[in-house]
N, C-alpha and C positions, 0 to 999 in steps of 0.2 A: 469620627474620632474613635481611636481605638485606646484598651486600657489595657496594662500589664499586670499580672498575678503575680506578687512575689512569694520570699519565702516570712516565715515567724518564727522566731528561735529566739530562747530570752528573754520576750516581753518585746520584741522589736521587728520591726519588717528589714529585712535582710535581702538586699539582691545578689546577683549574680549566678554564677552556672556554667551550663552549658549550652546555651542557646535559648532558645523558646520553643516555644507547638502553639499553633492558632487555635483559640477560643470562636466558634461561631453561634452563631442564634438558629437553632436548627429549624424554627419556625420560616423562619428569612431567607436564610442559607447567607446570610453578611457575617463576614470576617468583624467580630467585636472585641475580641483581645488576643491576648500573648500569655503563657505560662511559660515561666522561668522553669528549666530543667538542671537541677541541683546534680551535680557533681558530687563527687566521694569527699573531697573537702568539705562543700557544704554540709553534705550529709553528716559527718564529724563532728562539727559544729554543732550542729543542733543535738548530737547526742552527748556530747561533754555538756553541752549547759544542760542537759536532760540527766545525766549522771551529778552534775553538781549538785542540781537542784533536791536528785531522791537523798543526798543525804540528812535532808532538814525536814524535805515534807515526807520520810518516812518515819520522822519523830513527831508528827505534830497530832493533835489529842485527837480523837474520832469526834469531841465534838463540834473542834476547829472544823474538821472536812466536813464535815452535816452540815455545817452553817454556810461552807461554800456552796456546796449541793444545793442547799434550797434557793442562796440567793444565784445560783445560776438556772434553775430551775424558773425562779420566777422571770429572768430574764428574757429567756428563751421563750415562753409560756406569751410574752409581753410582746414579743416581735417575731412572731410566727406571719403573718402576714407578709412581712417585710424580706424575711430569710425564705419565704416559698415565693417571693418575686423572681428572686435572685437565681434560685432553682430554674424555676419556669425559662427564665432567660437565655442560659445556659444548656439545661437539659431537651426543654422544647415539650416537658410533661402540663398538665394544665393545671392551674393557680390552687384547684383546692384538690390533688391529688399533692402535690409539694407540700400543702399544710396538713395534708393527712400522715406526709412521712414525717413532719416533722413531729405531729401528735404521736407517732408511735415510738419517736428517740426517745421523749419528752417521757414514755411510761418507763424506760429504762432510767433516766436521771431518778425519777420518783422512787422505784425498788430499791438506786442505790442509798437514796436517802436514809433507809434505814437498815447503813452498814454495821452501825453497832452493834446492831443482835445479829446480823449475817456472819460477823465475827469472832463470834462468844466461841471458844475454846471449848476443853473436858476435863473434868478433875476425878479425878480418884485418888482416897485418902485411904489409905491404909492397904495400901497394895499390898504389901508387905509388912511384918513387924517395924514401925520405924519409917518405912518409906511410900512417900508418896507420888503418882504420878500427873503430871497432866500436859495436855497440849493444847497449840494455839497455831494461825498461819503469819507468814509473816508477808513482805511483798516482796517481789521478785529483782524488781529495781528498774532497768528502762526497757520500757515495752517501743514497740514499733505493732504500726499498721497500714497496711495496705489496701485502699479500698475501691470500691465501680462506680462506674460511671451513672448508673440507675438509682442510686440512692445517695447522693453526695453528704446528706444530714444521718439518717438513720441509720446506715452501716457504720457511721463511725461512733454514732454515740451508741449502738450495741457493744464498741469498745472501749472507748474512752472515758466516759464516767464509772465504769467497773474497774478502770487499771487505776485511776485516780484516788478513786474512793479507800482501795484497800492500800494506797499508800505506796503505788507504783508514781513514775514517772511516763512520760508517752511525746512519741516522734511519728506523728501522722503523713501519710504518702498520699494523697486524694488524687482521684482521676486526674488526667491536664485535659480532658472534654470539657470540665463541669469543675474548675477547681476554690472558683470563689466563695461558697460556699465554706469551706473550710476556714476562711481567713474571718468567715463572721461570727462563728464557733469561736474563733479565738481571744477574736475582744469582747466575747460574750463572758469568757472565763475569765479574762485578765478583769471585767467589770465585776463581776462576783466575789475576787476579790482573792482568785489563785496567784501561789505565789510565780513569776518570774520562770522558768524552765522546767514548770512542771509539764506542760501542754506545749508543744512545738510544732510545725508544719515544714516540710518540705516538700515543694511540687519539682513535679518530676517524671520519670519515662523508666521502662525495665533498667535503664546505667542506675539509675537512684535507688529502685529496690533492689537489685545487686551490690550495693554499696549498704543498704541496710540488713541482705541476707547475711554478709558474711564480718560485718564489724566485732569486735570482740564485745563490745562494749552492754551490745542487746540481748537481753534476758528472754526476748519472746516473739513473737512473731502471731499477726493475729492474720486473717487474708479471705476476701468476699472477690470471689472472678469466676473463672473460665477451669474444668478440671487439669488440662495440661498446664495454665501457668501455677495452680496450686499445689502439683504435684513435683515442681520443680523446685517451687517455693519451697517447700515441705523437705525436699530431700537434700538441697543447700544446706538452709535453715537448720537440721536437726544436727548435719553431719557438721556442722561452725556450733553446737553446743544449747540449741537455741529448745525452747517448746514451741509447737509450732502447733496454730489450729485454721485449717483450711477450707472453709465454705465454699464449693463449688457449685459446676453443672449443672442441669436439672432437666429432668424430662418429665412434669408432672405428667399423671393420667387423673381424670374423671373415669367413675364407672355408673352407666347411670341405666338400673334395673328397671322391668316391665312395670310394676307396682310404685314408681316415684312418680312425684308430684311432677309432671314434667314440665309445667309452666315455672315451678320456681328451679326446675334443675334446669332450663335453658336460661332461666336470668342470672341465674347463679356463673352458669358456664362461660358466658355473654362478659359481665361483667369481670370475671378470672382472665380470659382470656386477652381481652380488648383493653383492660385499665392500664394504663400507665403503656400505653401501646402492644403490650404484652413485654415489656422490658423490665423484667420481673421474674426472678428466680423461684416464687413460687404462685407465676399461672400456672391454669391446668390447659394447656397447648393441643394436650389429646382429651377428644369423647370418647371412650369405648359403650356405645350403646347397642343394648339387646335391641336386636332386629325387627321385632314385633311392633315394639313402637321407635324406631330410629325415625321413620317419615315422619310419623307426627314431632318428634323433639330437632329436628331440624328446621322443619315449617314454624316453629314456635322462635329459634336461634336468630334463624337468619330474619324472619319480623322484627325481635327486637334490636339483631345489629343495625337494620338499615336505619332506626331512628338514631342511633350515634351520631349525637354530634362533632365531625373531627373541624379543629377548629384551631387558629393560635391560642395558647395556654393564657394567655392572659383575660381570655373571653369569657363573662364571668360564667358562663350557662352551658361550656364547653365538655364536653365528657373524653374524646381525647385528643392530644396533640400530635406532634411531631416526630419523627424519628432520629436518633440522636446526631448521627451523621451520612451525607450522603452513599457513602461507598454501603453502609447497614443497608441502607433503602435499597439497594441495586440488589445486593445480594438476598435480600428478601424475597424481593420481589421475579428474582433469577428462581427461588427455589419452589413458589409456588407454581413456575412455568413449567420447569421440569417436572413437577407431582401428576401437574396437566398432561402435558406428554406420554406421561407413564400410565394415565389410565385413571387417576382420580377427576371428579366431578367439580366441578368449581361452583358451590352453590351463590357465593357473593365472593364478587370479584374488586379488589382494592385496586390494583394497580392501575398506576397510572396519574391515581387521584389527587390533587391539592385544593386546597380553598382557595376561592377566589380571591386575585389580589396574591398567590403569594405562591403561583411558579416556579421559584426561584429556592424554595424552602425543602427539605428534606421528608417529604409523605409518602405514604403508604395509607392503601382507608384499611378498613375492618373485612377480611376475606374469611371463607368458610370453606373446608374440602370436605369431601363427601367420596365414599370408595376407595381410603388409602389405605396403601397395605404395609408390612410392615417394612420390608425392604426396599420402601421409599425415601432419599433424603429427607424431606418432609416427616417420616417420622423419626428415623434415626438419630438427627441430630436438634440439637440447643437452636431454635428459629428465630427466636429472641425477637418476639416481632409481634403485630397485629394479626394472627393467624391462627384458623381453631381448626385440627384436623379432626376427621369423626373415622373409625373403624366402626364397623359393624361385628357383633358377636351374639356368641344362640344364648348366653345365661350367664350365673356368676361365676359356674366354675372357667368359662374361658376366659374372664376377663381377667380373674384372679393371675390363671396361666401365667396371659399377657404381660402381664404386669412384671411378675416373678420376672419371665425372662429379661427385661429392661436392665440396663449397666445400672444405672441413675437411681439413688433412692433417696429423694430429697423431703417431699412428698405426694398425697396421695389423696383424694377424696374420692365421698359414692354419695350415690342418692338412692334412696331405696325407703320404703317403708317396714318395713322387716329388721325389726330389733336381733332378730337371729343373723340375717345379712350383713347385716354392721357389725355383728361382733365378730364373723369370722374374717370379714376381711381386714379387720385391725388389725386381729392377730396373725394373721398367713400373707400381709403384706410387707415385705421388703422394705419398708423408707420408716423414714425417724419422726416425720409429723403427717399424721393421717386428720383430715374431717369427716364426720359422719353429716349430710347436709350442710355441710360448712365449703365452702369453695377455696377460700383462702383460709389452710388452716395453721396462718403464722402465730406462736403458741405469744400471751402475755409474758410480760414480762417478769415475771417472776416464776413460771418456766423457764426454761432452756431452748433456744433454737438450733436447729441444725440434721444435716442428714446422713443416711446410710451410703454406703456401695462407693461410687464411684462421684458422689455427691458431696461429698466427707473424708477428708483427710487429717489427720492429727492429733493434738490433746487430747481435746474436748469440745463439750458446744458451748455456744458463744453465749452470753449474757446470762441470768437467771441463778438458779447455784451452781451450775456445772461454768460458768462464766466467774464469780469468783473465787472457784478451784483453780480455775484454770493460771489465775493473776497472782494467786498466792501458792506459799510452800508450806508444808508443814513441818513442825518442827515438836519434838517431846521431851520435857524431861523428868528424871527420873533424881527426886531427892530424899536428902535424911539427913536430919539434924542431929548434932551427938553434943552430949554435956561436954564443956572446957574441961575436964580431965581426960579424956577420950572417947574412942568410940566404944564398942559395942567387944565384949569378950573376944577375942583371938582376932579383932580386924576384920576386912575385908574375906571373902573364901576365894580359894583359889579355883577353884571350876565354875562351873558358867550352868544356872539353873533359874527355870523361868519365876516369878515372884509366889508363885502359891508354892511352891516347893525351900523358898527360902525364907526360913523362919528367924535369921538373926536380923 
């Protein structure tokens, strides 16, 4: 039995489109459902009830929306279990890395919970003789988003509780790999106790997000993929009116110095690499380690990979699963062939591999290259995969180099014992979230995420403060109150002077 994804617009599940795209269980490789792909009609739709709707709930008190926040908060918090089932089934990630993404949308609902001081304004009184000034932001009105296949929960509540909170509306696009997921979000909000068209869903293929690049109707444009479609995004999107904030690409590097811990820089790397298959924007895909000790932090890598459990996600003991769809597996597994070819070392070799019982499923195990150079596919591009390449280099200043020359600056970790090491490479590295011993250094949520170069396109970053910049406008004014006989001797002045110089 197969089931069909539709659309949510309204408060209501809404069908039709354009066809479908099959849903499979990448564990299995079984055809399990259907995603409805929404048409420019559809699309419409959902954003006029998304445009009705910002007229009411952009009036409604900050402490109305807190109280939605927290009871969706609580919700969400309540059936994490349940929503990383749902995950797992779809994506093929394993059951507690699903409720790990979902714990980290979950810190973004909580930041936004307390929008009322993220919203506090600025007063200045007495700017002038008479006049006072101050400002506030306001919202934008119907936001759109477009998100991956890799995180079907926690990219979208990087956006959705921030466009909501400050009093936007929102017309969400989720993957058609992974789309159910989206539709549990939604009755997660309509239980909270959001009104009717503030939260919408449309599933959908590129016809759907071109029908939401260039609507007049969309104030914003949020977007987590691949650099070429964010830069398309991006340049649609701005040129139809829109703000546009683009998360792409990413080529992390590790850099991992003579003087590091190298038992915990190989579990670290281990872990970066391999979680979530490596289907994660910020593993660290490359080791750049000094040569002195590369053998021994290799010997230490590939020990800990071979104990990885690759396994169906639903296995509760499982570390990682599946790949998300076949054609991924193949090209994967294509690229670490050709690294081979070209002269790299294959220290553990994945391909080929599935768990018993389930042939038929989309795998790849935990692979290790050793001797790659730069102008190998392998490093050049996005692997998107279970795959750790290692370069060799004499010291920091080549790694630093390395790095520098990279398109991608999403980010960046080191491992080093050297308080002096870590601080230059924070500072003379290219990308937007660095770790110092951190392997994944996705910042809390009350930072800002997001990256440099070719990583990062648009606004601003996503969630944190530069996330509710990004949702809202700002707006100034400038007043002065005059006695009912009038204003102030001679009126108004005819020329134009900033307020310390204007003394009426």
């Amino acid at each position: 039995m197969t089931y069909t994804v539709s659309h949510y617009i309204d408060g209501q599940i809404v069908t039709g489109g354009a066809g479908t795209s099959p849903v499979y269980n990448p564990s299995t490789g079984e055809h399990i459902g259907d995603a409805e792909l929404a048409d420019a009609a559809i699309v419409d739709q959902a954003v006029q009830a998304a445009r009705r709707a910002f007229t009411t709930w952009s009036e409604v008190s900050l402490g109305r929306r807190t109280a939605i926040l927290f009871a969706f908060r609580e919700l969400l918090s309540a059936h994490t279990r349940e929503l990383a089932e749902i995950i797992t089934r779809e994506h093929g990630k394993v059951v507690s890395d699903a409720a790990g993404e979902v714990g980290r949308g979950l810190d973004v609902v909580e930041f936004v919970c307390g929008i009322p001081q993220l919203l506090k304004g600025e007063f200045t009184m007495q700017a002038s003789t008479g006049l006072d000034v101050y400002s506030f932001r306001e919202p934008l009105g119907v936001c759109a988003g477009v998100t991956p296949f890799n995180f079907p929960v926690m990219c979208p509540l990087w956006m959705v509780p921030v466009a909501i909170a400050t009093g936007n509306t929102f017309v969400l696009k989720p993957a058609k790999a992974d789309p159910s997921p989206a539709l549990f979000l939604a009755d997660l909000w309509q239980r909270a106790g959001l009104p009717d068209g503030v939260f919408n869903v449309v599933q959908g293929d590129r016809h759907t997000v071109k029908a939401l690049e260039t609507h007049p109707d969309v104030k914003s444009l949020s977007f987590v993929g691949s650099t070429p479609v964010g830069r398309e995004l991006h340049d649609i999107g701005t040129a139809h009116g829109k703000r546009v904030q683009a998360l792409c690409s990413a080529k992390n590097h590790g850099l991992v110095l003579a003087d590091a811990d190298l038992d915990f820089a190989a579990a670290g790397a281990v872990a970066s690499a391999f979680g979530a298959a490596g289907e994660r924007c910020m593993a660290l895909p490359v080791i750049a380690v000094v040569d002195a000790v590369a053998d021994d932090f290799l010997r230490l890598a590939a020990e800990k990979a071979r104990r990885i459990k690759v396994a169906d996600g639903l296995t509760e003991d499982a570390d990682m699963g599946a790949i998300i769809t076949r054609a991924d597996r193949d090209r994967i597994e294509q690229t670490v062939t050709e690294a081979e070819a070209a002269g790299a070392v294959v220290v553990l070799d994945g391909r080929g591999f599935h768990p018993a019982g389930h042939a038929d499923g989309f795998w790849t195990g935990p692979t290790i290259l050793d001797h790659v150079t730069t102008d190998m596919r392998a490093y050049r591009e996005e692997i998107f995969g279970p795959v750790l390449v290692v370069l060799r280099i004499k010291d920091l200043d080549e790694g630093i180099a390395l790095i520098r020359t990279n398109p991608y600056g999403n980010g960046a970790a080191i491992f080093t014992a050297s308080g002096q090491a870590a601080r230059r490479f924070a500072r003379e590295i290219p990308v937007g979230m660095i770790g110092v011993n951190v392997p994944i250094p996705v910042p809390v949520a009350y930072h800002s995420f997001g990256g440099w170069q070719d990583s990062f396109i648009g606004e601003s970053h996503i969630y944190g403060p530069e996330g509710v910049r990004f949702f809202t406008q700002a707006k100034v004014v400038s007043q002065r109150w005059t006695e009912p006989t009038g204003g102030p001797a001679g009126g108004p002045a005819f020329h134009f002077a900033g307020a310390s110089q204007a003394t009426a």
